[in-house]
KESEPA-9131 format. One record per residue (C-alpha): residue in three letters; x, y, z; residue number from 0. Coordinates in steps of 0.02 Angstrom, whole numbers, plus 50000, padded with zeros to 5 digits. Each point is the difference from the previous one (the first is absolute). Last residue first. Layout:
# residues N
+------+-------+-------+-------+-----+
! rest !  east ! north !    up !  nr !
+------+-------+-------+-------+-----+
!  ALA !     X !     Y !     Z ! NUM !
...
+------+-------+-------+-------+-----+
# end
This chain:
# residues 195
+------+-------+-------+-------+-----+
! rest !  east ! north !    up !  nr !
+------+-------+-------+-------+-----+
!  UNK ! 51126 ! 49916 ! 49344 ! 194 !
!  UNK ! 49970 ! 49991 ! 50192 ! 193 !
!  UNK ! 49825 ! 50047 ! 49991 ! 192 !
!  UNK ! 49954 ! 49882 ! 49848 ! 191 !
!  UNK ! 50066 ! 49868 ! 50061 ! 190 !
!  UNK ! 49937 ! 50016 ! 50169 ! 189 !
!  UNK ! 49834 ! 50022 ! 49895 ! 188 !
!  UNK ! 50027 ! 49852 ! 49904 ! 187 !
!  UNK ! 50057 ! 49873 ! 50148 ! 186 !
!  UNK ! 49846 ! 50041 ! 50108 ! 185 !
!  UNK ! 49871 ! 49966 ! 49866 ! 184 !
!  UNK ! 50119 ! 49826 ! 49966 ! 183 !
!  UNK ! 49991 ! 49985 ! 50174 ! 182 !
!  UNK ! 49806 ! 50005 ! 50021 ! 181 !
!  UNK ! 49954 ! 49913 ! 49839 ! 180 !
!  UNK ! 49981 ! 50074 ! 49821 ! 179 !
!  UNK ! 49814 ! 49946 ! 49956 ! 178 !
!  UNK ! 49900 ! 49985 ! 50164 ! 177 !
!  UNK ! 50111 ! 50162 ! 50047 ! 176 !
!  UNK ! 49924 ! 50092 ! 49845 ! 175 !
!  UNK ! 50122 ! 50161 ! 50015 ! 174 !
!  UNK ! 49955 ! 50204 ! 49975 ! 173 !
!  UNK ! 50168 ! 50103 ! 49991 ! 172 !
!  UNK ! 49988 ! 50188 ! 50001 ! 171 !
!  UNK ! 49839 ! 50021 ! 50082 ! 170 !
!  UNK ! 49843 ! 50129 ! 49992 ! 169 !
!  UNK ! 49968 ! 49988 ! 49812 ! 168 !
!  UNK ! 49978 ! 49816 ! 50005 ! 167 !
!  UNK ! 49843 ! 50035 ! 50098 ! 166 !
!  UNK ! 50024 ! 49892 ! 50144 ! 165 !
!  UNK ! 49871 ! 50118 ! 50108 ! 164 !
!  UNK ! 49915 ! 50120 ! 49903 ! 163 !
!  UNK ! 50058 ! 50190 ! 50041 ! 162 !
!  UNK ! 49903 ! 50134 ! 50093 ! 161 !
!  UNK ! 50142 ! 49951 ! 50143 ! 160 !
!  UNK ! 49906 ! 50002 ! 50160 ! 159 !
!  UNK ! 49857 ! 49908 ! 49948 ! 158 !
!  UNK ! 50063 ! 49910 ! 49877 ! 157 !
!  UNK ! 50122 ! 49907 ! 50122 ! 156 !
!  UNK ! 49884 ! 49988 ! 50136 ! 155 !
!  UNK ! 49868 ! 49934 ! 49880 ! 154 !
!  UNK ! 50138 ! 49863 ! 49917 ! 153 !
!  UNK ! 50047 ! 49959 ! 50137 ! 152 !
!  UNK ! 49867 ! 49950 ! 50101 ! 151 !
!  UNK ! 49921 ! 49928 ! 49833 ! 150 !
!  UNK ! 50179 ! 49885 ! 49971 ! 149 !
!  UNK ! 49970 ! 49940 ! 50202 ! 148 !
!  UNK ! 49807 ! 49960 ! 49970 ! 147 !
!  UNK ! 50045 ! 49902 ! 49854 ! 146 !
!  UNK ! 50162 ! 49892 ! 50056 ! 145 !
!  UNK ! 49909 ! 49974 ! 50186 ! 144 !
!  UNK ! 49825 ! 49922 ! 49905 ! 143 !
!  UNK ! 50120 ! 49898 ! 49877 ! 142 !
!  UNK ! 50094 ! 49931 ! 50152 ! 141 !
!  UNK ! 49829 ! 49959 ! 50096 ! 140 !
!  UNK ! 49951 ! 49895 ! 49845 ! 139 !
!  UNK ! 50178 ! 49918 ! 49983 ! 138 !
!  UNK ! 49983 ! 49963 ! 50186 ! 137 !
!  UNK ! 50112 ! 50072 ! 50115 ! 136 !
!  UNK ! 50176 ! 49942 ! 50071 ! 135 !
!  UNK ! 50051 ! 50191 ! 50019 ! 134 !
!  UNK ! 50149 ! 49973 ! 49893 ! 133 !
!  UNK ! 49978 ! 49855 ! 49917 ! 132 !
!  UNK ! 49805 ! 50058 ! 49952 ! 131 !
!  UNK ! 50060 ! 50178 ! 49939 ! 130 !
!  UNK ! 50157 ! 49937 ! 49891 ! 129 !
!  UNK ! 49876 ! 49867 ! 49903 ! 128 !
!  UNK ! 49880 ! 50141 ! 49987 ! 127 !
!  UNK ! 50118 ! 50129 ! 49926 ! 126 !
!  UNK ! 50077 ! 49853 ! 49869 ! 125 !
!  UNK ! 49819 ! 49958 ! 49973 ! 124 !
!  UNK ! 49935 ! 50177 ! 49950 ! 123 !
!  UNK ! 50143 ! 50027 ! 49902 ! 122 !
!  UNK ! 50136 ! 50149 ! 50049 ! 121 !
!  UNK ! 50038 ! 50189 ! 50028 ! 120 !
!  UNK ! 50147 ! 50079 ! 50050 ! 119 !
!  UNK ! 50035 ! 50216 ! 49966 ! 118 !
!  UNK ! 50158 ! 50075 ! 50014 ! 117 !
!  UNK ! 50059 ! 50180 ! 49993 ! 116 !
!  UNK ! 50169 ! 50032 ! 50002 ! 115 !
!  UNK ! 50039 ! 50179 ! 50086 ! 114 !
!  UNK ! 50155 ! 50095 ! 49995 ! 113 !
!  UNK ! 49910 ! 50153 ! 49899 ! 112 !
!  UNK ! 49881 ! 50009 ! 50117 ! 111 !
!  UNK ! 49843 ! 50068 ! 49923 ! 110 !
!  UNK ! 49889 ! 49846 ! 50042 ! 109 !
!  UNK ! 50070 ! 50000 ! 50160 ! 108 !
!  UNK ! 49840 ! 50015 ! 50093 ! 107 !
!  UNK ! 49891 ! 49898 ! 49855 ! 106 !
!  UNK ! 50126 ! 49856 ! 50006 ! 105 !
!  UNK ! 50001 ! 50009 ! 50201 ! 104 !
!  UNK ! 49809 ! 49990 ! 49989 ! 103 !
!  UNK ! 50006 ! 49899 ! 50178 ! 102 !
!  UNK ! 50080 ! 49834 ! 49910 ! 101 !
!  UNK ! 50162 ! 49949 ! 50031 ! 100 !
!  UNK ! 50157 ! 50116 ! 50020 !  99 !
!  UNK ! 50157 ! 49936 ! 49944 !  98 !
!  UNK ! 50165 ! 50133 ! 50066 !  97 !
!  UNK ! 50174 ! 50027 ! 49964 !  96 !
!  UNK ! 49945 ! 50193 ! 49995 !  95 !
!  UNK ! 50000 ! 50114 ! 50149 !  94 !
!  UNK ! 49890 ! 50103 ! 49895 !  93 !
!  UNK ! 49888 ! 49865 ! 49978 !  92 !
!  UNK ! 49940 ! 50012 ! 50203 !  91 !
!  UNK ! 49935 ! 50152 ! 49989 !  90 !
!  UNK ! 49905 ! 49997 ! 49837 !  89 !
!  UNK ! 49933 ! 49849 ! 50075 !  88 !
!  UNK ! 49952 ! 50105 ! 50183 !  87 !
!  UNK ! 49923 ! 50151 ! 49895 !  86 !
!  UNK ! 49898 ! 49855 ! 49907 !  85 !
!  UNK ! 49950 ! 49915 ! 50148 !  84 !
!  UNK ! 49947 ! 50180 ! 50089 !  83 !
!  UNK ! 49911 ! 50051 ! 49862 !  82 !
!  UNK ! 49900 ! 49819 ! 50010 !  81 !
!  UNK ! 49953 ! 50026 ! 50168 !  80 !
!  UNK ! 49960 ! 50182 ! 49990 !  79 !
!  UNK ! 49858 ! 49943 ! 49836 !  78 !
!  UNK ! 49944 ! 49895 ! 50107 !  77 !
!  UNK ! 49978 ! 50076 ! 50158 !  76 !
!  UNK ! 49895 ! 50156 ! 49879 !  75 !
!  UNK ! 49911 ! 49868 ! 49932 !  74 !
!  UNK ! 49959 ! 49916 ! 50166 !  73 !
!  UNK ! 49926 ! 50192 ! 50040 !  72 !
!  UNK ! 49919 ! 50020 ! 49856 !  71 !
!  UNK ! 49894 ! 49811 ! 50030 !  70 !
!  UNK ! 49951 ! 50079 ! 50163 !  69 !
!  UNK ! 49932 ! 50149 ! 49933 !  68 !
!  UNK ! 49910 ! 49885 ! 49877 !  67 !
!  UNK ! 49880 ! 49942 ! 50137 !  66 !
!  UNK ! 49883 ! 49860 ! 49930 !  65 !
!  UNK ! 50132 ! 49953 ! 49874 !  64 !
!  UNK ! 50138 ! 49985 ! 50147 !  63 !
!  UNK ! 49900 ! 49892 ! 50090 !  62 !
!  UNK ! 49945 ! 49893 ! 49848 !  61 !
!  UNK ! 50171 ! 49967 ! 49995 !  60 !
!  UNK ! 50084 ! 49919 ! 49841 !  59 !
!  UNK ! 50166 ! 49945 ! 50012 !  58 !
!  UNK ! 50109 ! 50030 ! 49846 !  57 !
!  UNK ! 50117 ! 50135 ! 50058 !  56 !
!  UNK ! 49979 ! 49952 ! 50189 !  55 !
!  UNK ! 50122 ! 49851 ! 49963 !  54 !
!  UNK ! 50132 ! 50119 ! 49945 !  53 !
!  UNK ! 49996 ! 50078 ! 50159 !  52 !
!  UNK ! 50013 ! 49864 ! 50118 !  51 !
!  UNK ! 50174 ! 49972 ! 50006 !  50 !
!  UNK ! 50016 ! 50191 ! 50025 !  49 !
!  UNK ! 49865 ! 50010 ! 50144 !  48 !
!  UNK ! 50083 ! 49825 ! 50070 !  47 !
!  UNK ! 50168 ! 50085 ! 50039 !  46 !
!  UNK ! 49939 ! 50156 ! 50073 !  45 !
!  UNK ! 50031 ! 50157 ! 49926 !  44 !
!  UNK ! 50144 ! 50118 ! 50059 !  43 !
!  UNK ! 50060 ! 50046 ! 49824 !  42 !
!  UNK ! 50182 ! 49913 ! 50023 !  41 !
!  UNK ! 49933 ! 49862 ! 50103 !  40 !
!  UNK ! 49861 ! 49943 ! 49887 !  39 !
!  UNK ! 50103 ! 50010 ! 49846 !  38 !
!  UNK ! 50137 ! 49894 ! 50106 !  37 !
!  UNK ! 49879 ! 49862 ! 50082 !  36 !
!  UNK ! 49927 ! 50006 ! 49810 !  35 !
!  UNK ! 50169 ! 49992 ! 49882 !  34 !
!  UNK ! 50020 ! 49830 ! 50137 !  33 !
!  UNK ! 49868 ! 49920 ! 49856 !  32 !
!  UNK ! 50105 ! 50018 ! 49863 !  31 !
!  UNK ! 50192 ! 50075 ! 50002 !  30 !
!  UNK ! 50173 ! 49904 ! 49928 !  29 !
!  UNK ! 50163 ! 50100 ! 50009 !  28 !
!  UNK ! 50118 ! 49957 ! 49861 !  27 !
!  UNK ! 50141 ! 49869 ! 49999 !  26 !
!  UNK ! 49974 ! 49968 ! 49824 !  25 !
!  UNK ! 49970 ! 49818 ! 50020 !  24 !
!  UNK ! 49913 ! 49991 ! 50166 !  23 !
!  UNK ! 49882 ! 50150 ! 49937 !  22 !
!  UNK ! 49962 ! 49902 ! 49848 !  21 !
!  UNK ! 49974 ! 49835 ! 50129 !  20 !
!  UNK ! 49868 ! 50099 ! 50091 !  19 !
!  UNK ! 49933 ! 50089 ! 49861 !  18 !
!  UNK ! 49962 ! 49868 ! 49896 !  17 !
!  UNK ! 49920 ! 49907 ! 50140 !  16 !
!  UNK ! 49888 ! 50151 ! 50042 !  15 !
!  UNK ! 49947 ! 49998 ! 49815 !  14 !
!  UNK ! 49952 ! 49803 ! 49982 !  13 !
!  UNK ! 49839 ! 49998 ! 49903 !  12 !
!  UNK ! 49895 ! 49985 ! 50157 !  11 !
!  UNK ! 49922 ! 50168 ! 49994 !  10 !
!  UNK ! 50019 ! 50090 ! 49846 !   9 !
!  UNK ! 50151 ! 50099 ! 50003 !   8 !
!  UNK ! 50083 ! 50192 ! 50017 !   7 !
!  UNK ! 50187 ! 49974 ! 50022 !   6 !
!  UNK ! 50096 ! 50169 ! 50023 !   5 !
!  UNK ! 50208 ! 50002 ! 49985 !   4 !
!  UNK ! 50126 ! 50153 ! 50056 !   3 !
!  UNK ! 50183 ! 49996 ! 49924 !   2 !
!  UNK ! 49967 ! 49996 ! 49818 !   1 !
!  UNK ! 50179 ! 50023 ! 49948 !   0 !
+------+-------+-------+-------+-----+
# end
């Protein structure tokens, strides 16, 4: 039985509320953003440096172009941060029972043999329409939030992976949640674990 579960998602499509009620209905363990007050704790770096890091990927600094020995050195953070998450995954997945969101899990445990893989993408409108009602923005701002979020992930994830981020080669299971619905995405996988 697959026994450890990674959700990698475009932002507002509905992954963290897959794996909140997946975790519900298996019982498992369910880990997103408190995975940084424990990565953080576990390798002795502040709280804000790890949420931080994957924002630094993309950020340009003319700072750090002027004076590349600077730039090294937040590579060489970096590259520790991210180490440190994926020692701290790998960690945490072999006490199985678990759903990890997000933070490269898939890419961590990509050799796991216990590992399901899942990947949730959706419409445009069905990602705005969850973004505005949930943040009560704009449609405009909501767009703005969807596409800056999806290019923070998707350079932090290719940056630290080498691989392209929702590549269908990456994930086990890739679901249209504008298409399927929430629950019924919910009901196939615990369906598909349990069988």
């Amino acid at each position: 039985m697959k026994n450890i579960i990674t959700i990698g998602r475009e932002y507002g499509s509905g992954g963290y509320e897959i794996g909140e009620k997946l975790a519900k209905a298996l019982d498992f363990k369910f880990y997103d953003k408190e995975l940084i007050a424990q990565i953080a704790e576990n390798s002795l770096i502040s709280e804000t440096f790890v949420e931080k890091t994957d924002e630094n990927v993309i950020k340009r600094n003319i700072f750090r172009e002027k004076f590349p020995f600077f730039a090294d050195q937040e590579r060489e953070q970096m590259d520790y941060v991210f180490s440190e998450q994926g020692r701290f995954i790998c960690n945490l997945a072999k006490e199985g029972n678990c759903i990890i969101t997000g933070r490269r899990a898939d890419f961590y445990l990509k050799d796991n043999p216990n590992a399901l893989h899942l990947f949730f993408y959706a419409d445009m409108d069905f990602r705005i329409d969850r973004i505005t009602k949930k943040y009560n923005m704009s449609a405009d701002e909501a767009k703005k939030k969807i596409l800056d979020m999806d290019q923070r992930r998707k350079m932090s994830y290719e940056y630290t992976t080498g691989r392209t981020w929702g590549s269908r080669h990456n994930y086990d299971i890739m679901l249209c949640t504008s298409t399927l619905g929430i629950d019924a995405c919910v009901e196939e996988i615990v369906n598909l674990i349990k069988r």
